[in-house]
C-alpha positions as CSV (number, residue, x, y, z in Angstrom):
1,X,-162.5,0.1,214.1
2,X,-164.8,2.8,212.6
3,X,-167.3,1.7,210.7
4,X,-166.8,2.6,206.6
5,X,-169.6,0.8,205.1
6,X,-172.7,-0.4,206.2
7,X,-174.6,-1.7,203.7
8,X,-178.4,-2.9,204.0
9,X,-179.1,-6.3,202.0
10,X,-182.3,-8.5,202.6
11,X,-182.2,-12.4,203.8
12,X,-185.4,-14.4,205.5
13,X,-187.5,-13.5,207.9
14,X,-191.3,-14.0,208.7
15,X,-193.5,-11.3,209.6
16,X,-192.2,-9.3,213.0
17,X,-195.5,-10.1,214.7
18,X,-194.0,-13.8,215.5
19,X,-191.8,-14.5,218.1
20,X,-188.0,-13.6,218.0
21,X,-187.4,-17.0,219.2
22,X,-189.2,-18.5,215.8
23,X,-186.4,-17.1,213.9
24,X,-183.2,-18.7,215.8
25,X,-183.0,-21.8,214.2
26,X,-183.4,-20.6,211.1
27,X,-181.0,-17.6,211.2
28,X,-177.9,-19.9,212.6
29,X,-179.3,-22.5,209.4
30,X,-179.2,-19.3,207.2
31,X,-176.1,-18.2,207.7
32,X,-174.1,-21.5,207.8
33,X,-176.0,-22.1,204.3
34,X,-174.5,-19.1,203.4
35,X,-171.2,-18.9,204.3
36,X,-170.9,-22.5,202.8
37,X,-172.1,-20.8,199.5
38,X,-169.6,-17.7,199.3
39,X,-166.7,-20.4,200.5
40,X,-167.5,-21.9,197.0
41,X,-167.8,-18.8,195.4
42,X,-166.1,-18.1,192.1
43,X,-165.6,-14.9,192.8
44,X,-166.3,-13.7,196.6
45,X,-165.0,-10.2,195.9
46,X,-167.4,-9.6,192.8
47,X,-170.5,-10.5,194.8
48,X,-169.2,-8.3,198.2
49,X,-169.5,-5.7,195.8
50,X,-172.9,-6.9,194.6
51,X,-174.5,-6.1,198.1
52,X,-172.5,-3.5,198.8
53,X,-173.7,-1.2,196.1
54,X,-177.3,-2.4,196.1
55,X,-179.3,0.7,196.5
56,X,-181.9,-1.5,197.9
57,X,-181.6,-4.5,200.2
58,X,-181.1,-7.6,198.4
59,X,-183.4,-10.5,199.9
60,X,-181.7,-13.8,201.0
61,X,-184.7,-16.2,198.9
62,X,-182.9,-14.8,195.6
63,X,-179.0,-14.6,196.5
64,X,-179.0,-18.0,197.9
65,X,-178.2,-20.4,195.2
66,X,-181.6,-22.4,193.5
67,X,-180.2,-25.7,195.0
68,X,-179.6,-24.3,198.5
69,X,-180.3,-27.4,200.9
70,X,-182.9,-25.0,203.0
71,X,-186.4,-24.9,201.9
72,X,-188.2,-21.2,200.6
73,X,-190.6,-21.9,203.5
74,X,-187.8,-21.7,205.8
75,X,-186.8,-18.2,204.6
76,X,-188.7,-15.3,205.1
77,X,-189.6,-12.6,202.1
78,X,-188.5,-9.8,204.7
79,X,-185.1,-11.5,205.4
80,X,-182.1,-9.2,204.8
81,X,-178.5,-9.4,204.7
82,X,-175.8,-6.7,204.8
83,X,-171.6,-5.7,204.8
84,X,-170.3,-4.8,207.8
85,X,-166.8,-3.4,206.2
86,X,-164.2,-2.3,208.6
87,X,-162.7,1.0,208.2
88,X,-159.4,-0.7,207.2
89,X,-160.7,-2.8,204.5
90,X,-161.9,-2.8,200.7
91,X,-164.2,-4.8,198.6
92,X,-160.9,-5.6,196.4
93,X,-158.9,-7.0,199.9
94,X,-158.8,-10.5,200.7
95,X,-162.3,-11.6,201.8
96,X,-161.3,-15.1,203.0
97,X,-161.3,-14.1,206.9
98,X,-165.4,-13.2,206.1
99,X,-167.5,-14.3,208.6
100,X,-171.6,-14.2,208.4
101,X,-173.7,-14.0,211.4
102,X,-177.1,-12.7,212.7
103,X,-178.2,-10.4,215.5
104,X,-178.7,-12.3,218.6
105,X,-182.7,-13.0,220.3
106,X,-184.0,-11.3,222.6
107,X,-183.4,-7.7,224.4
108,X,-180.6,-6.3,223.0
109,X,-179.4,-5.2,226.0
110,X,-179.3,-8.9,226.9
111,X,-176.7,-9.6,224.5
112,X,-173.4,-11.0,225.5
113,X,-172.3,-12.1,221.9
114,X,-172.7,-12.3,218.0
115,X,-172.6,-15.8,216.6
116,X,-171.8,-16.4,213.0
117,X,-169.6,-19.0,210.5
118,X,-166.2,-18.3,209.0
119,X,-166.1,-19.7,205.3
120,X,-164.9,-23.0,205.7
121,X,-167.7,-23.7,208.2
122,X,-166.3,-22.7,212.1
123,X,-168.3,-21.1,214.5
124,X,-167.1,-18.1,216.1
125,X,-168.5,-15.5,218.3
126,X,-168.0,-12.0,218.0
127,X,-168.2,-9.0,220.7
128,X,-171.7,-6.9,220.5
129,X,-170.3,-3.9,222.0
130,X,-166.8,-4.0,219.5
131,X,-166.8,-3.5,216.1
132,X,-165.3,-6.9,214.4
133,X,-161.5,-6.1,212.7
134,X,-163.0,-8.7,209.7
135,X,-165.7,-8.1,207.2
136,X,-169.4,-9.4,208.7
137,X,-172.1,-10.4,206.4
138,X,-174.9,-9.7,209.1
139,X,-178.0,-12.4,208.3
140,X,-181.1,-10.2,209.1
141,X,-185.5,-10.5,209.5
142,X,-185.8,-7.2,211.3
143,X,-184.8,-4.6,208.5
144,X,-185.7,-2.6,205.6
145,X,-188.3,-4.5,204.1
146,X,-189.5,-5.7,207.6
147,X,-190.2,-2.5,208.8
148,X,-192.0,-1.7,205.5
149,X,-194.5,-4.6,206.1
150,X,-194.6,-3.6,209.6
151,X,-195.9,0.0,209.1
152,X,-198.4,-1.6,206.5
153,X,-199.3,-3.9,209.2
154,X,-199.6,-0.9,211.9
155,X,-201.7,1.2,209.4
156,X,-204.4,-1.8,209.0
157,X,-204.6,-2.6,212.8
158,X,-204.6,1.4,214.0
159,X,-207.8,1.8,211.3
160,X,-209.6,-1.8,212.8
161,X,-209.0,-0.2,216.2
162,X,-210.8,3.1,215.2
163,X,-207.6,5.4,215.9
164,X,-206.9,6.4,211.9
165,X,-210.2,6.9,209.9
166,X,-207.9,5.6,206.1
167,X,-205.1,4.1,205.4
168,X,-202.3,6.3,205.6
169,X,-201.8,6.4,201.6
170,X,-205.5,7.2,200.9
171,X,-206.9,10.5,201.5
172,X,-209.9,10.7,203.2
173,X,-211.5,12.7,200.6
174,X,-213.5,11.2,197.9
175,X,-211.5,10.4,194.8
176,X,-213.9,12.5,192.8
177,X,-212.9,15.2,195.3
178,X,-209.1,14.8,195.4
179,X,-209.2,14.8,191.1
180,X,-211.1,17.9,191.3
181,X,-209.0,19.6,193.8
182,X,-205.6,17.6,195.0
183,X,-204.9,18.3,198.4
184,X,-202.7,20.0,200.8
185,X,-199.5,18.1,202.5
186,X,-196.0,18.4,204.0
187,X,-193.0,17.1,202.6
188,X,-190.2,16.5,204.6
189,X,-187.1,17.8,202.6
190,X,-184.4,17.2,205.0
191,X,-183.9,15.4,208.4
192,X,-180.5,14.8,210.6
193,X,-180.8,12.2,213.7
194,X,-178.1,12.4,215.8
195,X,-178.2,9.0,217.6
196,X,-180.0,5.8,215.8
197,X,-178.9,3.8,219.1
198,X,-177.7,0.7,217.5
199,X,-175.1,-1.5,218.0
200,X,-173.3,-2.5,215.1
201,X,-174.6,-5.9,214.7
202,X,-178.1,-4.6,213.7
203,X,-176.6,-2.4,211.1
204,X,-178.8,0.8,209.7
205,X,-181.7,2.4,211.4
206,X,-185.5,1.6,210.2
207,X,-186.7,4.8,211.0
208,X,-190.7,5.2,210.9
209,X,-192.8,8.3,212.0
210,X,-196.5,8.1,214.4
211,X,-198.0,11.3,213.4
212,X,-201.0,12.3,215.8
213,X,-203.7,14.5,215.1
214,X,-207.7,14.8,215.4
215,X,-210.5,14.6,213.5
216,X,-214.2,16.8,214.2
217,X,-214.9,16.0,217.8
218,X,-211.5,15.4,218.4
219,X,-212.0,12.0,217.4
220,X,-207.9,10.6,217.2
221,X,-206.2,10.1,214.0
222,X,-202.8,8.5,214.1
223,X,-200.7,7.8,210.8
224,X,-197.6,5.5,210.4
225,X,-195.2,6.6,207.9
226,X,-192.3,5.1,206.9
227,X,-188.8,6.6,206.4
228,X,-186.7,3.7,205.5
229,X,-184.0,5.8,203.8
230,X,-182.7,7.4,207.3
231,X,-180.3,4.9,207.9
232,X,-177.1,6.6,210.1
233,X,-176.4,9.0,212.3
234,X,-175.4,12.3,212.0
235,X,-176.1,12.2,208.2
236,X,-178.0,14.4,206.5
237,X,-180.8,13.3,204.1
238,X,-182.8,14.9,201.8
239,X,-186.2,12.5,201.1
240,X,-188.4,15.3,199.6
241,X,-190.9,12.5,201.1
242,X,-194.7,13.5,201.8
243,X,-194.8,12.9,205.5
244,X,-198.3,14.8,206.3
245,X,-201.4,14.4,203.8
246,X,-203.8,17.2,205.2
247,X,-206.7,16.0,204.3
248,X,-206.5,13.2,206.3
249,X,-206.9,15.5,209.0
250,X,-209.5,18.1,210.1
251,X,-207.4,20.6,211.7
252,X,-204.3,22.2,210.9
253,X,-201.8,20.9,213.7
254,X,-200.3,17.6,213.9
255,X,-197.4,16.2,215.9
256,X,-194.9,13.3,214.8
257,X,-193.5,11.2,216.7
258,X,-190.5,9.2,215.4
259,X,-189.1,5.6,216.5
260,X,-186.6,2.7,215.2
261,X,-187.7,-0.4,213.9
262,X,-186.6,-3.4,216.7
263,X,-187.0,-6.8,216.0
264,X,-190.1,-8.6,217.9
265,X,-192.2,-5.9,218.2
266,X,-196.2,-6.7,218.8
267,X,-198.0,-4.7,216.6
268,X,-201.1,-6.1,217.8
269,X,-200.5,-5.4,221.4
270,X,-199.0,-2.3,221.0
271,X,-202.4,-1.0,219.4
272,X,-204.3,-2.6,222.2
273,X,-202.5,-0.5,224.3
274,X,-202.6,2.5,221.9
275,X,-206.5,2.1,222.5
276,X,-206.8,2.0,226.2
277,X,-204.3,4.9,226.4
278,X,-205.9,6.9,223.9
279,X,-209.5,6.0,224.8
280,X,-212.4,5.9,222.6
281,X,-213.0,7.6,219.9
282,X,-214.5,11.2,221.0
283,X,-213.6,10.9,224.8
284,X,-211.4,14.3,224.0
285,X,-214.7,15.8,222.4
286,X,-214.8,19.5,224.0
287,X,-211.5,20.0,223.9
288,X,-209.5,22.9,222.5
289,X,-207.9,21.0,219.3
290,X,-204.5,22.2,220.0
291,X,-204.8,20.6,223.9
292,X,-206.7,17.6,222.4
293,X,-203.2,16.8,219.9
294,X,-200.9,17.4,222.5
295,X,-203.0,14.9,224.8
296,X,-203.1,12.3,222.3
297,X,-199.4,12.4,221.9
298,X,-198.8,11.9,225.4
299,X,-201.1,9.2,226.0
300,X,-199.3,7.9,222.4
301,X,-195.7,7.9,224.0
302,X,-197.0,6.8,228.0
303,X,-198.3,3.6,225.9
304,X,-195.2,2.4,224.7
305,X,-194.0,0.6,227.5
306,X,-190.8,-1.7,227.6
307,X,-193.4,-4.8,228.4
308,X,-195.1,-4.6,225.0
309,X,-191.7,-5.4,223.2
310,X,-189.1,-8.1,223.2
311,X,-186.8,-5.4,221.9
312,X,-188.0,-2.0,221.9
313,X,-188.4,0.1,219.2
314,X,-186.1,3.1,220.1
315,X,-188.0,6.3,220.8
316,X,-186.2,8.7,218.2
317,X,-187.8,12.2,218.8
318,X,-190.9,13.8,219.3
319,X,-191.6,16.9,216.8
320,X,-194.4,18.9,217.9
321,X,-197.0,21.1,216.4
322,X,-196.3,21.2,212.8
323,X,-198.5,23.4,210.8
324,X,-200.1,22.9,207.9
325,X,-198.8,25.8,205.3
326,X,-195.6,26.3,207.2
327,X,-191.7,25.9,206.4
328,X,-189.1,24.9,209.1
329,X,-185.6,24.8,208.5
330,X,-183.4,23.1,210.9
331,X,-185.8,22.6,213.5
332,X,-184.8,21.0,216.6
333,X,-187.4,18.7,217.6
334,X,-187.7,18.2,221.5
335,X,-185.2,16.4,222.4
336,X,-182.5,17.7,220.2
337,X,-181.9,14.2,218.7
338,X,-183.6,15.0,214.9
339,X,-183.3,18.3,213.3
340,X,-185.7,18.4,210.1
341,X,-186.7,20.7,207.1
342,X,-189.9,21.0,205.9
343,X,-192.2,23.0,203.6
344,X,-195.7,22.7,201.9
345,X,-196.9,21.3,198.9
346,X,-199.6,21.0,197.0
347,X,-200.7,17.7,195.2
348,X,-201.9,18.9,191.7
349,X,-204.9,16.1,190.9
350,X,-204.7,14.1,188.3
């Protein structure tokens, strides 16, 4: 069946620099809890629509009811849930064939099946490479809000490792400066992906960007930013987002690099390995600034190996040399999987 919804709801998770395997237990308790709660529901088709038309994921610590047997320690402030609808079904249908289950630990390409509960309490598994023919509420610690923490969390670690000078949301201009004179930066006003490589199981894309540049002496600077509105493919969206803050950087070329959220990912190790690839801070000094970005990028991508993840975050795209004070439209990046608009703008200070 073709997907007609997919809607992204939050439910209990820990951070995403724990191990997958933490999580099992807890998902399997979650979503048994769950269905339990929505087989006593007074009105099941009311709250589908409830999390369906959330324009922001709904967290599992306040749907489940105050008097749920499972303790708030158990569930995560990350955790998500979300509607699978087939493309036969609506919200006003019969929901009693409803089944909840979670995304299965591990490398996804592991996965033999989804296990979940029907709403009287039976467990059934359902195909990972089939969409379901019955409405799926998908139980979730790997989505919106987790890849929100996680780009915080990449930003803090990539600044203690000495690859981004400031956070990603603080220029690196004084504030005194930035109120006498705003800045220069790129916003991102629309972007296409053609293929967010997921199954259906693990339901929208988290879509976050790397974006590489240098500082005097060609000293690296490498950004997280997230984009947690790009959820399907072959959609277009129009974010109007601030992607590059140019004064965060001392010459005017960066390159992004953009990749999907996975669930187990090391942030820790991946920066350890972003620092040995990358080198230390100057090692590029001498270099033409345009070869020193394009070097950093590589050495970016060649230190994303499949051994730092349990389950990979998906390389999206790599969109290279974007220039500050210049508009694209439609640009293919290089391997033809994102098309993206862009134009400049001026932050006016305060």
């Amino acid at each position: 069946m073709k997907l007609k919804n997919t809607i992204a709801v939050a439910l209990c998770a820990a951070a995403s620099f724990i191990s997958v395997s933490a999580f099992a237990v807890d998902k399997d308790a979650i979503a048994a809890r769950l269905a339990s709660q929505l087989h006593d529901s007074a009105n099941l088709n009311q709250q589908m629509k409830q999390i369906e038309r959330s324009h922001t994921p709904i967290r599992v610590n306040t749907f489940l009811a105050p008097k749920s047997m499972l303790s708030r320690q158990s569930i995560g402030a990350t955790t998500e849930m979300w509607l699978f609808l087939p493309s036969d079904r609506a919200l006003n249908d019969d929901m009693s064939d409803l089944v909840v289950a979670y995304p299965p630990s591990g490398d996804e390409d592991s996965w033999t099946q989804v296990v979940g509960y029907t709403l009287s309490g039976d467990k059934v598994s359902l195909a990972v490479d089939q969409e379901p023919d019955v409405p799926v509420v998908v139980v979730d610690d790997n989505g919106y809000y987790a890849m929100k923490e996680s780009v915080k969390k990449l930003n803090t670690l990539l600044q203690e490792n000495g690859l981004q000078e400031q956070t990603a949301n603080a220029p690196r201009l004084s504030t005194q400066a930035n109120e006498a004179t705003g800045f220069d930066a790129t916003k991102l006003t629309k972007v296409n992906v053609n293929n967010v490589r997921e199954p259906w199981i693990k339901g929208a894309a988290e879509i976050y960007s790397i974006v590489s540049g240098v500082l005097s002496g060609n000293e690296p600077q490498i950004i997280a930013v997230e984009m947690p509105y790009l959820d399907d493919k072959e959609t277009n969206y129009y974010p109007n987002q601030i992607v590059i803050n140019w004064s965060e950087y001392d010459y005017r070329v960066v390159d992004m690099l953009m990749y999907e959220h996975d669930s187990g990912t090391n942030y820790k190790t991946l920066v350890q390995a972003l620092v040995t690839a990358v080198g230390a801070a100057g090692s590029l000094a001498g270099w033409p600034p345009s070869s020193a970005i394009a070097e950093i990028t590589s050495r970016v991508i060649a230190a994303m190996p499949d051994s730092v993840f349990v389950d990979d975050d998906d390389f999206v795209d790599a969109c290279y040399t974007l220039e500050r004070g210049k508009s694209y439209a439609d640009f293919h990046c290089s391997a033809d999987n994102a098309v993206i608009s862009m134009e400049p703008f001026f932050v006016e200070p305060n």
